[in-house]
TORKOL-4160 file (C-alpha; in steps of 0.2 Angstrom, whole numbers, padded with zeros to 4 digits, m for minus):
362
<pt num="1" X="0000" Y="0000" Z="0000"/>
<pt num="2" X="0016" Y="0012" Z="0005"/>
<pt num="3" X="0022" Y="0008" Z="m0014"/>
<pt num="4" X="0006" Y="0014" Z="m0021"/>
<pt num="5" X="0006" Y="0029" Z="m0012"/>
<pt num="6" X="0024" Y="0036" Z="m0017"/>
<pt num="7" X="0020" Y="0029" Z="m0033"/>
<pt num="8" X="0004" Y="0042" Z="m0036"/>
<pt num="9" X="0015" Y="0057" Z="m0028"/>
<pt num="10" X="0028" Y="0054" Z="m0040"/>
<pt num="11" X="0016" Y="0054" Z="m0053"/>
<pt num="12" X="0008" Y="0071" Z="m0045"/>
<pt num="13" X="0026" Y="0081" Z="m0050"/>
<pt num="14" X="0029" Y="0082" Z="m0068"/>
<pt num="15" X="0044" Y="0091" Z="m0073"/>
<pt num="16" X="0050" Y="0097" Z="m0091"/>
<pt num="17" X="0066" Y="0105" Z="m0097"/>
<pt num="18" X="0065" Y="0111" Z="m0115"/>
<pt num="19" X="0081" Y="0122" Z="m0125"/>
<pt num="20" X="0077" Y="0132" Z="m0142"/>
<pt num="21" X="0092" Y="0139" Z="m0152"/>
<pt num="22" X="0091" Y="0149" Z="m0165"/>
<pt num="23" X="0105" Y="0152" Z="m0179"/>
<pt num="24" X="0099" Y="0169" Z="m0189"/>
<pt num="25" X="0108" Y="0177" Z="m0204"/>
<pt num="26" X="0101" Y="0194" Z="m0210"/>
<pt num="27" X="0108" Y="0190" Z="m0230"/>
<pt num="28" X="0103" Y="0211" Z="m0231"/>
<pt num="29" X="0091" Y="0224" Z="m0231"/>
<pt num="30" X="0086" Y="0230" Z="m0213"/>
<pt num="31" X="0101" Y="0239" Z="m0203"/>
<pt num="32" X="0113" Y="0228" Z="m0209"/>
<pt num="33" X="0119" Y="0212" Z="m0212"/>
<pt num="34" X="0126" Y="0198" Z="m0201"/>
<pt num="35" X="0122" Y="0184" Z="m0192"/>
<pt num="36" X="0116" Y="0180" Z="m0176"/>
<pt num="37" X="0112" Y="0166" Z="m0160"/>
<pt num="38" X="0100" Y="0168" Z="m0147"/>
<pt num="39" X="0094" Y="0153" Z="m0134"/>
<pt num="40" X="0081" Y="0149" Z="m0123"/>
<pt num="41" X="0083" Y="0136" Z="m0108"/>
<pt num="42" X="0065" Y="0132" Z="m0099"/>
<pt num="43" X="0062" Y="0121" Z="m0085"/>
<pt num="44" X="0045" Y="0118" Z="m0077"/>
<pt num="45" X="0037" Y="0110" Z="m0063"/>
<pt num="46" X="0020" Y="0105" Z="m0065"/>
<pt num="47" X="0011" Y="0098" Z="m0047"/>
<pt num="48" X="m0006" Y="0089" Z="m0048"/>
<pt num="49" X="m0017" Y="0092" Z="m0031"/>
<pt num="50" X="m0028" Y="0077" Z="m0034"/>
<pt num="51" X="m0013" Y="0065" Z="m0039"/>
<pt num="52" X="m0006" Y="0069" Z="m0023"/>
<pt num="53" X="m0020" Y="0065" Z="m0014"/>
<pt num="54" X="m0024" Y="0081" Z="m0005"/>
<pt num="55" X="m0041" Y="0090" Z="m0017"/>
<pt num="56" X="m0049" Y="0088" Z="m0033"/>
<pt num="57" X="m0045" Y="0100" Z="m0046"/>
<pt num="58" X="m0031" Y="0110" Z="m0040"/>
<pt num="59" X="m0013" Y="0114" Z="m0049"/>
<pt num="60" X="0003" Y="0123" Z="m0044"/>
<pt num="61" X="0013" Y="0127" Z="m0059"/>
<pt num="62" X="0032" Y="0133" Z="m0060"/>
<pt num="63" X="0040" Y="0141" Z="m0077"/>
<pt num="64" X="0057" Y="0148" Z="m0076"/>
<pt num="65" X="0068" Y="0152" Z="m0092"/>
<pt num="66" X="0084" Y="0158" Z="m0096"/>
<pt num="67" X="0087" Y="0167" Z="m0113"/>
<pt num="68" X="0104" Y="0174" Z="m0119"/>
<pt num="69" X="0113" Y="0178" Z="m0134"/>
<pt num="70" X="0114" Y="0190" Z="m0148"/>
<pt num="71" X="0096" Y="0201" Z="m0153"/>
<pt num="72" X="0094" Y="0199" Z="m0172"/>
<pt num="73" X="0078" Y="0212" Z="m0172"/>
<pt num="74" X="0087" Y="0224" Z="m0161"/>
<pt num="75" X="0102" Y="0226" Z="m0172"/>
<pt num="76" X="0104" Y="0218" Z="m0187"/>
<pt num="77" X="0084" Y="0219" Z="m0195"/>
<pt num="78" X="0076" Y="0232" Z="m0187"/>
<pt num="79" X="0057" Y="0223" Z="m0188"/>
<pt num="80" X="0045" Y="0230" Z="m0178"/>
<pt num="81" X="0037" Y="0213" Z="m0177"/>
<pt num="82" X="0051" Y="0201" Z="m0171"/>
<pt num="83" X="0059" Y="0189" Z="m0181"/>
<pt num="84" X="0061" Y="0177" Z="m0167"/>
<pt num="85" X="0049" Y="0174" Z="m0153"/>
<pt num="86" X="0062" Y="0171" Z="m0140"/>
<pt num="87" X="0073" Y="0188" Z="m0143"/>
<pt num="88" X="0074" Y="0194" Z="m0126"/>
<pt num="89" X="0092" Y="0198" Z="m0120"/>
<pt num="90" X="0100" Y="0189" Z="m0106"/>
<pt num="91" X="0089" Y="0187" Z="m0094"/>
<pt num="92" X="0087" Y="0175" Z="m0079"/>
<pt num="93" X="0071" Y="0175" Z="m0075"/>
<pt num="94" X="0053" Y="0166" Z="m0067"/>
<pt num="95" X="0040" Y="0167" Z="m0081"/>
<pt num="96" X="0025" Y="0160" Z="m0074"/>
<pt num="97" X="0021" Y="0155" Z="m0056"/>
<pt num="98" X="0002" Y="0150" Z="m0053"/>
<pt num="99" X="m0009" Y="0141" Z="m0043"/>
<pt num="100" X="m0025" Y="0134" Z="m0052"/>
<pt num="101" X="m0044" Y="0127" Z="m0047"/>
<pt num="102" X="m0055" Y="0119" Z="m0055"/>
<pt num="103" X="m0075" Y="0119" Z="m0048"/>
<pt num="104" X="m0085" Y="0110" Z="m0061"/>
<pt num="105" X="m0085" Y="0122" Z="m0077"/>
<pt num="106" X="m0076" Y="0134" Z="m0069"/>
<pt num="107" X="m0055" Y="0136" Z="m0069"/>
<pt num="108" X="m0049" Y="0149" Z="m0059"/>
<pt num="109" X="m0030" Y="0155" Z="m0060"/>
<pt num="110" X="m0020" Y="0165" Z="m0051"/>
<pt num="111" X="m0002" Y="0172" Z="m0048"/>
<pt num="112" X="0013" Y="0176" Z="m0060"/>
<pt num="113" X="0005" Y="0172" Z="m0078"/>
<pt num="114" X="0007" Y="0172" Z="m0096"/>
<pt num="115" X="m0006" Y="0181" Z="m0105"/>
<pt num="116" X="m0001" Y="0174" Z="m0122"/>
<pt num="117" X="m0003" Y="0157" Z="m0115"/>
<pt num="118" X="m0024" Y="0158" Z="m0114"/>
<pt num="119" X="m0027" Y="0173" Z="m0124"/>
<pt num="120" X="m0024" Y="0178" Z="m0140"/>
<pt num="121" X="m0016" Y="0164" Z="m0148"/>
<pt num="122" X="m0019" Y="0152" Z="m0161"/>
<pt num="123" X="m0012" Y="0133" Z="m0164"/>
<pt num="124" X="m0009" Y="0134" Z="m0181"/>
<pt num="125" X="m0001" Y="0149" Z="m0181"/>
<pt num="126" X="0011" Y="0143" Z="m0164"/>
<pt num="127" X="0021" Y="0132" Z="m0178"/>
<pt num="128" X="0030" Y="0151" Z="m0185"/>
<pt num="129" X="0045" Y="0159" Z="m0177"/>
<pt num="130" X="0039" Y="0177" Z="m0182"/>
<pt num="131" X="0033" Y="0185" Z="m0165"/>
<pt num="132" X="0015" Y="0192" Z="m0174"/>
<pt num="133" X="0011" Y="0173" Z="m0177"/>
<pt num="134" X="0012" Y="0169" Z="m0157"/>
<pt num="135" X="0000" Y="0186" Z="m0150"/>
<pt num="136" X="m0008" Y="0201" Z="m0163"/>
<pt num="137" X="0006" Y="0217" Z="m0161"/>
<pt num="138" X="m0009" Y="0225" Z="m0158"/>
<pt num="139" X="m0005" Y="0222" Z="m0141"/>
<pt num="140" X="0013" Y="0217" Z="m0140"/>
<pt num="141" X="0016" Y="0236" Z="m0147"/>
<pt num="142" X="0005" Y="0245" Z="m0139"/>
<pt num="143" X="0004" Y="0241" Z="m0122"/>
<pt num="144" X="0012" Y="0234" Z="m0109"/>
<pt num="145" X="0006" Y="0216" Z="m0109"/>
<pt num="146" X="0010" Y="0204" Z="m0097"/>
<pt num="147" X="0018" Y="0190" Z="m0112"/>
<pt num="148" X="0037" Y="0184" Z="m0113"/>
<pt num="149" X="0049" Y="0188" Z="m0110"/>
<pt num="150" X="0041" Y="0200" Z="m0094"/>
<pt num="151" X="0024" Y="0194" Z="m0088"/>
<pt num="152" X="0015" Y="0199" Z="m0071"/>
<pt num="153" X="0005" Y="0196" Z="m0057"/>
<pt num="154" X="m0016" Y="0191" Z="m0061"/>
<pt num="155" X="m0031" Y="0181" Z="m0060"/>
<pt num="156" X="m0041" Y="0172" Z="m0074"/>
<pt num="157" X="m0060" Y="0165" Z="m0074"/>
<pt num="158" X="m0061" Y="0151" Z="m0088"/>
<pt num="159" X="m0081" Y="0143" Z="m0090"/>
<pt num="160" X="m0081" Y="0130" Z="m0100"/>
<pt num="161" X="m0100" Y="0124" Z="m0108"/>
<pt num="162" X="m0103" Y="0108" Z="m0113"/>
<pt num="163" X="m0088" Y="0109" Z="m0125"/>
<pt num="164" X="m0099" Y="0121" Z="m0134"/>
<pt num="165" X="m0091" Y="0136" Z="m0131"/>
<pt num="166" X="m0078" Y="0144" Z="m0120"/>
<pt num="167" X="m0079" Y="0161" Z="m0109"/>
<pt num="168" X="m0063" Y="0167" Z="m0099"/>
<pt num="169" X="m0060" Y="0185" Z="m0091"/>
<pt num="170" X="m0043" Y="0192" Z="m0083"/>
<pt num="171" X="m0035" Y="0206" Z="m0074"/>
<pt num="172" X="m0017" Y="0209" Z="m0075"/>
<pt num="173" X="m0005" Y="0221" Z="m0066"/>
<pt num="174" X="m0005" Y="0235" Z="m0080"/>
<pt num="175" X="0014" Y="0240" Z="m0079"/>
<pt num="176" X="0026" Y="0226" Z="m0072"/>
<pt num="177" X="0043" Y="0232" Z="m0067"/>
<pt num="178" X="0058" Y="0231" Z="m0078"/>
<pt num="179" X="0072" Y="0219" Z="m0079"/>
<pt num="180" X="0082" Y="0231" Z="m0077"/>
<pt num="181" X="0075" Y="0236" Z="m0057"/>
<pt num="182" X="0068" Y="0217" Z="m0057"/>
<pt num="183" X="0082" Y="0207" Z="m0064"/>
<pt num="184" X="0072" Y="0190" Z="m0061"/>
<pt num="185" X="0053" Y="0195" Z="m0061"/>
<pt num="186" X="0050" Y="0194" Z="m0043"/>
<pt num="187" X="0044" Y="0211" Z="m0039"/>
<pt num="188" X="0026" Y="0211" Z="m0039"/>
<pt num="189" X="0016" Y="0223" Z="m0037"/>
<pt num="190" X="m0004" Y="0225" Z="m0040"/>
<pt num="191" X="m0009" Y="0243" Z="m0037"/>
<pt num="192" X="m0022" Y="0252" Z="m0047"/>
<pt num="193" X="m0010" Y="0267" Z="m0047"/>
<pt num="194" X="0004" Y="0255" Z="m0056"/>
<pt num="195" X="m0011" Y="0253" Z="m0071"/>
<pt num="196" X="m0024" Y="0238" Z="m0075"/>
<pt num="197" X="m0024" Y="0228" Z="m0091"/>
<pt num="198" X="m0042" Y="0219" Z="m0092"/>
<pt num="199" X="m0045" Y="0206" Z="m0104"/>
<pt num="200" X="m0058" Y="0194" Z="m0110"/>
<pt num="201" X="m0061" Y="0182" Z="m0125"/>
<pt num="202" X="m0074" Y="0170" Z="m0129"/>
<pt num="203" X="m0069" Y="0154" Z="m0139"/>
<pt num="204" X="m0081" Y="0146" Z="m0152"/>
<pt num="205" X="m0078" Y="0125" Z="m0157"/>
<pt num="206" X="m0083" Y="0122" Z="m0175"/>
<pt num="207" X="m0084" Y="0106" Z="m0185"/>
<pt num="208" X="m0085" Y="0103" Z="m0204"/>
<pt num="209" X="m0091" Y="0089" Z="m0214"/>
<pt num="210" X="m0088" Y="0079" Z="m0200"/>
<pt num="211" X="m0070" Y="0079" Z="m0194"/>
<pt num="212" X="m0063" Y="0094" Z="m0198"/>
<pt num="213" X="m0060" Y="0102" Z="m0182"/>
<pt num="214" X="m0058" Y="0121" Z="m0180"/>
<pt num="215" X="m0057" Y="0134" Z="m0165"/>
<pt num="216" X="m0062" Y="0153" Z="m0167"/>
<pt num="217" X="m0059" Y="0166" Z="m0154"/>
<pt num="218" X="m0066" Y="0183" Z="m0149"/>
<pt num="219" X="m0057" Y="0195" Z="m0140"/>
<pt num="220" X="m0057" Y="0212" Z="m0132"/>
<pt num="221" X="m0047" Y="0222" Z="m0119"/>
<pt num="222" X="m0044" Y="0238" Z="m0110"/>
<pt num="223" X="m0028" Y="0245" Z="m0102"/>
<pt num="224" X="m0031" Y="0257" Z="m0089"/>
<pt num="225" X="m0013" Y="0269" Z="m0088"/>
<pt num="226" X="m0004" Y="0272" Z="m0071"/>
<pt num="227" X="m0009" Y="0288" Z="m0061"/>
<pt num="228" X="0008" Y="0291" Z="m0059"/>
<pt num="229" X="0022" Y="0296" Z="m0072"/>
<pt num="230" X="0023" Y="0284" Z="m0085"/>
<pt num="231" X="0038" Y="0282" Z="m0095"/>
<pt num="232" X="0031" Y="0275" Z="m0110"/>
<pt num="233" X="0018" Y="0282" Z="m0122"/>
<pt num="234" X="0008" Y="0265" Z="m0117"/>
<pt num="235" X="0008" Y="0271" Z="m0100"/>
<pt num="236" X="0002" Y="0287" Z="m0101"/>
<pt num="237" X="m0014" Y="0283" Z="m0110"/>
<pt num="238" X="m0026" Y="0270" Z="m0107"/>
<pt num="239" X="m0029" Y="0260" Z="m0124"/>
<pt num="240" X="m0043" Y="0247" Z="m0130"/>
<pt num="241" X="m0043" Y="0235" Z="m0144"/>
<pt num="242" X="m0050" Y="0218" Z="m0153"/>
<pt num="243" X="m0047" Y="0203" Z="m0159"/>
<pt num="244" X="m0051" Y="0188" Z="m0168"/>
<pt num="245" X="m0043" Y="0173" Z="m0171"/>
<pt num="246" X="m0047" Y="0158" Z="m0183"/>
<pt num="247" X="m0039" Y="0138" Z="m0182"/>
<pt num="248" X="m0048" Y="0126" Z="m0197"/>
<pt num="249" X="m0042" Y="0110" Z="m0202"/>
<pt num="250" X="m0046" Y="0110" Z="m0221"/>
<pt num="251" X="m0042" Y="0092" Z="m0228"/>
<pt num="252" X="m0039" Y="0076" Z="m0215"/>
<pt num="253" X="m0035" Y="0062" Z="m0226"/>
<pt num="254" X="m0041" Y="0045" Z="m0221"/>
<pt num="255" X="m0032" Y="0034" Z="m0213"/>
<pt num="256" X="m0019" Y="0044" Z="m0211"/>
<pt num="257" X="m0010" Y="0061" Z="m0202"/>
<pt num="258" X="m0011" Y="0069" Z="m0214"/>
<pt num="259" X="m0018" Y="0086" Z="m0215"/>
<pt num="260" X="m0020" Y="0105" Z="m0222"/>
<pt num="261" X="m0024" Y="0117" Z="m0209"/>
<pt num="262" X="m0026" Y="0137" Z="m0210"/>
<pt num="263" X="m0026" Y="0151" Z="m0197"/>
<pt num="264" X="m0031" Y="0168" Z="m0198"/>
<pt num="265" X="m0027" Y="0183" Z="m0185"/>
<pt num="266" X="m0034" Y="0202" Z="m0183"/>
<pt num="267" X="m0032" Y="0215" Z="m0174"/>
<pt num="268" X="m0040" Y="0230" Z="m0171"/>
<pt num="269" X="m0033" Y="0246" Z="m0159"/>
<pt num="270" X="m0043" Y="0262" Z="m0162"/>
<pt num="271" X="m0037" Y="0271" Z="m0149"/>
<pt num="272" X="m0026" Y="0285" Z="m0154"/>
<pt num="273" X="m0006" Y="0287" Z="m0154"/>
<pt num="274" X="m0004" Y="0266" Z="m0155"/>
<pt num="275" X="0012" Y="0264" Z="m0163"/>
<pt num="276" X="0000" Y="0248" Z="m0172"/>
<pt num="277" X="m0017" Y="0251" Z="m0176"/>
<pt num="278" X="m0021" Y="0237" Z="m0186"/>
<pt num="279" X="m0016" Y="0220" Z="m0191"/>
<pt num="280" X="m0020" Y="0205" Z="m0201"/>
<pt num="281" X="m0011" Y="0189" Z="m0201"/>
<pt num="282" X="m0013" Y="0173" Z="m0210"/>
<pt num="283" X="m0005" Y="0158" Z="m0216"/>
<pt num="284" X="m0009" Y="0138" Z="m0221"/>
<pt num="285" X="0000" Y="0122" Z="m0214"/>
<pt num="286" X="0002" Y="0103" Z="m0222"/>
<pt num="287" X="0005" Y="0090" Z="m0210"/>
<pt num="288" X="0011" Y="0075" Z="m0214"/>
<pt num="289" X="0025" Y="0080" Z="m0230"/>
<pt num="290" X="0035" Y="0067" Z="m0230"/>
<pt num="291" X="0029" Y="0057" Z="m0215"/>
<pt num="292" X="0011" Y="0050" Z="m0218"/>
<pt num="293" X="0010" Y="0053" Z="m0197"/>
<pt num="294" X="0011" Y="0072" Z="m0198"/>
<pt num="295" X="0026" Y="0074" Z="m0188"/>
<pt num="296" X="0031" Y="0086" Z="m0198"/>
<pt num="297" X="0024" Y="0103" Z="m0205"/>
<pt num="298" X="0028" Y="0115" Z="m0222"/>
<pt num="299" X="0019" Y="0133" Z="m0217"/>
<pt num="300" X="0020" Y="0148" Z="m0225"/>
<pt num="301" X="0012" Y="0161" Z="m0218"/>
<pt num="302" X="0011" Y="0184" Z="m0219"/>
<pt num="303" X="0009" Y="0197" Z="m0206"/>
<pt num="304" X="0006" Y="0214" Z="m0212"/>
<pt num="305" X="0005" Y="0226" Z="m0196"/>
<pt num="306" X="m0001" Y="0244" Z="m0200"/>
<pt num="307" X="0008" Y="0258" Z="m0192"/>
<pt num="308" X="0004" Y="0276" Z="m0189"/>
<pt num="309" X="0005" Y="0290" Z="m0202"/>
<pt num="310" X="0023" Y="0294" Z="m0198"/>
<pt num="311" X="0030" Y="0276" Z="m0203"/>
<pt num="312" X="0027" Y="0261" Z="m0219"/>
<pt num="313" X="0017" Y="0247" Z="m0213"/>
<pt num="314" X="0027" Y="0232" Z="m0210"/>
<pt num="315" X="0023" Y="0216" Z="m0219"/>
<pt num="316" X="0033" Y="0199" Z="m0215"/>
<pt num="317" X="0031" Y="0183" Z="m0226"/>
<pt num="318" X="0038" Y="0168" Z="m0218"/>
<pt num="319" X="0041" Y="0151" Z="m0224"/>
<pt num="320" X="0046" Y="0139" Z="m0212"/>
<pt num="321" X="0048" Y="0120" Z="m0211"/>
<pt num="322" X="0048" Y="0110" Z="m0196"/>
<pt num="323" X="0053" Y="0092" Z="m0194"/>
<pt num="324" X="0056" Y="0077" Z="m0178"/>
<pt num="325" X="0076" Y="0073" Z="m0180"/>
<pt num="326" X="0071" Y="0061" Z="m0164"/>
<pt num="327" X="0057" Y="0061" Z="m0150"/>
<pt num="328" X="0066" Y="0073" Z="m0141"/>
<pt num="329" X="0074" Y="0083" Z="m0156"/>
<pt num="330" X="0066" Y="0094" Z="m0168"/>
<pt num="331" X="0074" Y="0106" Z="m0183"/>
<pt num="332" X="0065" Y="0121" Z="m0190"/>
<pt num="333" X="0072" Y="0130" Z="m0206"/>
<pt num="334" X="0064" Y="0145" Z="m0209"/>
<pt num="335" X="0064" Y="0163" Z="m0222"/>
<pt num="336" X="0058" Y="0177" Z="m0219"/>
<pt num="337" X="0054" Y="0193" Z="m0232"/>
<pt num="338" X="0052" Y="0210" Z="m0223"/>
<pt num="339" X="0047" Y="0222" Z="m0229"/>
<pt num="340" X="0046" Y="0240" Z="m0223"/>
<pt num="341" X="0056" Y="0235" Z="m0207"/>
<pt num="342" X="0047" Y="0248" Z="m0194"/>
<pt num="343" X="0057" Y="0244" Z="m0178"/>
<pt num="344" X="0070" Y="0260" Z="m0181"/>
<pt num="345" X="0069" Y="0281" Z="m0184"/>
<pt num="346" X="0073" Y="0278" Z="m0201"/>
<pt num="347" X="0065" Y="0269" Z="m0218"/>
<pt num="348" X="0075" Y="0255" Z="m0218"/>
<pt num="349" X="0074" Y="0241" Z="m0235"/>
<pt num="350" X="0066" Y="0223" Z="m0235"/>
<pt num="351" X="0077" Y="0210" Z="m0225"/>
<pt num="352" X="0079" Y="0195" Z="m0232"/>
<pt num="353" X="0081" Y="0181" Z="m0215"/>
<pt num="354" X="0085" Y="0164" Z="m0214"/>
<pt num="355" X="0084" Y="0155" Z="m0198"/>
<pt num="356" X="0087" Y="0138" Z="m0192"/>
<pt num="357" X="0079" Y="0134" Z="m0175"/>
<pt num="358" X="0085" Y="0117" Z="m0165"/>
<pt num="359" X="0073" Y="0112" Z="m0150"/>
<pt num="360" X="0077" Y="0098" Z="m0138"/>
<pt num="361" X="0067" Y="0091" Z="m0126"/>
<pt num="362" X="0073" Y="0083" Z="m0108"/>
C-alpha cells in the first residue's frame, strides 16, 4: 500500500526542461547584415493536487527560463514585429508561477501568468518563429502586456459549456517592473495606481463535414494607464482594442495524419497614438509532408501590421519547415521577407532572414 502511495505522488510532479536555439543570418536589407544566435533554456514544474491525494481539481505550476545571446531584431533587422519569438536579451528569469482550481466548469488561476498562453493565440499559427504569429502586435506594441519575456502578477475565470463554447475573463498588473530594477521578475506589485490591463475572450468550437475540427476566438481588452508618471507612451494613455482569431483544419486524409490546416489573426486598436493600429495575419500548414504521421509541418504564412501615419506598414512573409530529427529533437528551417522594417527612426529596405531553430526536449 506504502508503494502505491509514493508511486501516485511521484506521478503528481511532472517536470519538463526544454532548449530552443536559434541560428539567424540577416543576407541584407534592414540595418545591416550579419548573423546571429539567441537561446532559450525552460524548466517547469507542474504539481497535480488530486494525484497527490490532497483535493480535486487543483494545480501549482512553476515556469522559469533563461534566454541569452545576440538580438537579431534589435540590431541587425530592425522589424517591428520580431523575427524570433524568443529575442529577449539575457535574462534569468521566473516566467509563470500560478496556482489553479477547478469547480466543475469553472477554472480559476491566479499568480505570475502568461497572458499569451490563454489569450490571444492560435495553434496553427504557434508552428512560426515570427513574434506576430504567437499574439496580434496590436498588443505586443501598444501596451504593456503581461507576455514573454516580462509577464506579471493576475487572475483568470475560464467557464467552460458543454464543449460548446468557452468564456474566460482576466486582470493583469498594467505595468510590471523592468528587468532592469527586477532582474528575475519577482517584484510584484498589484496597485491600481501601477495601471490595469483587463482582458476577455470568448472561444467558439466548430466542426466541418464531419471531422474537420476548428477553434475561433473573440477577444477584447482595455488597459487602464498608471496615475503616476509613466515612462512609456503606453503608460500614459489608457488603450482598448479587438481581436479575432481563426484555427480550421481544411483536408484530413483518411487513414492517415495527414492534413491542411489554415489560421487567420486580426487585430484591431482604435485608440489613438498606438504605434499599431491594425493587423492581419494569415497563413496555411500541411501536415504529414514526407511522414504520412504528420510529424512534420511546411507553413508559410504573412503578417502585415499597420503603423501610424509617420512610418510604412510592415509586412513579413515567412516560410518555415519543421521536422522530428528524434522524439526529443526537432529542426526548423525557416525565411523570412520583410518588408518596410518599422522597428528604427529611419526607412530601412526589405530584410531577407534565414533562420534555423534546434529544439530539444529533456
Amino acid at each position: 500500500m506504502s508503494n502505491e502511495i509514493e508511486r501516485k505522488k511521484d506521478e503528481a510532479i511532472e517536470l519538463t526542461a526544454n532548449y530552443t536555439a536559434d541560428n539567424v543570418y540577416n543576407f541584407n536589407g534592414g540595418i545591416e547584415s550579419g548573423y546571429a544566435y539567441l537561446g532559450m533554456a525552460q524548466f517547469c514544474v507542474n504539481f497535480d493536487t488530486e494525484k497527490a491525494g490532497w483535493w480535486n481539481g487543483g494545480t501549482f505550476y512553476l515556469h522559469a527560463t533563461s534566454t541569452h545571446g545576440d538580438s537579431p531584431s534589435a540590431d541587425l533587422i530592425g522589424d517591428v514585429q520580431v523575427a524570433s519569438n524568443i529575442e529577449a536579451g539575457d535574462h534569468t528569469f521566473f516566467q509563470e508561477f500560478w496556482f489553479s482550481q477547478k469547480l466543475g466548469q469553472f477554472e480559476v488561476i491566479a499568480g505570475l501568468q502568461d497572458l499569451n498562453v490563454e489569450y490571444a493565440n492560435t495553434e496553427y499559427a504557434g508552428e512560426y518563429l515570427n513574434s506576430s504569429f504567437g499574439i496580434p502586435p496590436t498588443i505586443s506594441c501598444n501596451l504593456p502586456a503581461p507576455i514573454f519575456p516580462l509577464t506579471a502578477l493576475g487572475a483568470s475565470v475560464k467557464w467552460s459549456a458543454n464543449d460548446k463554447f468557452t468564456v474566460m475573463a482576466a486582470l493583469y498588473e498594467g505595468c510590471s517592473t523592468g528587468f532592469d530594477a527586477n532582474p528575475h521578475n519577482l517584484k510584484w506589485n498589484i496597485d491600481s495606481k501601477e495601471g490595469l490591463l483587463a482582458i476577455s475572450e470568448v472561444q467558439l468550437p466548430v466542426t466541418l463535414s464531419g471531422n474537420l475540427d476548428g477553434t475561433y476566438k473573440m477577444g477584447f481588452y482595455h488597459y487602464f494607464p498608471s496615475s503616476g508618471n509613466g515612462n512609456t507612451p503606453a503608460e500614459q494613455s489608457k488603450s482598448i482594442g479587438y481581436y479575432f482569431l481563426g484555427d480550421q483544419t481544411l483536408y484530413q486524409m483518411e487513414g492517415h495524419n495527414r492534413s491542411l490546416g489554415f489560421f487567420t489573426q486580426l487585430g484591431i486598436a482604435p485608440t489613438k497614438d498606438n504605434p499599431v493600429s491594425f493587423y492581419i495575419g494569415t497563413g496555411i500548414n500541411y501536415y504529414g509532408v514526407f511522414n504520412k504521421d504528420g510529424d512534420d509541418v511546411l507553413g508559410l504564412a504573412i503578417a502585415h501590421a499597420h503603423m501610424g501615419v509617420i512610418k510604412l506598414d510592415e509586412t513579413a512573409i515567412e516560410l518555415t519547415y519543421k521536422c522530428n530529427v528524434t522524439n526529443n529533437i526537432y529542426l526548423q528551417p525557416d525565411f523570412q521577407y520583410i518588408v518596410h522594417p518599422a522597428g528604427t527612426d529611419v526607412e530601412l529596405p526589405a530584410a531577407k532572414v534565414g533562420m534555423i531553430r534546434l529544439g530539444i526536449t529533456f
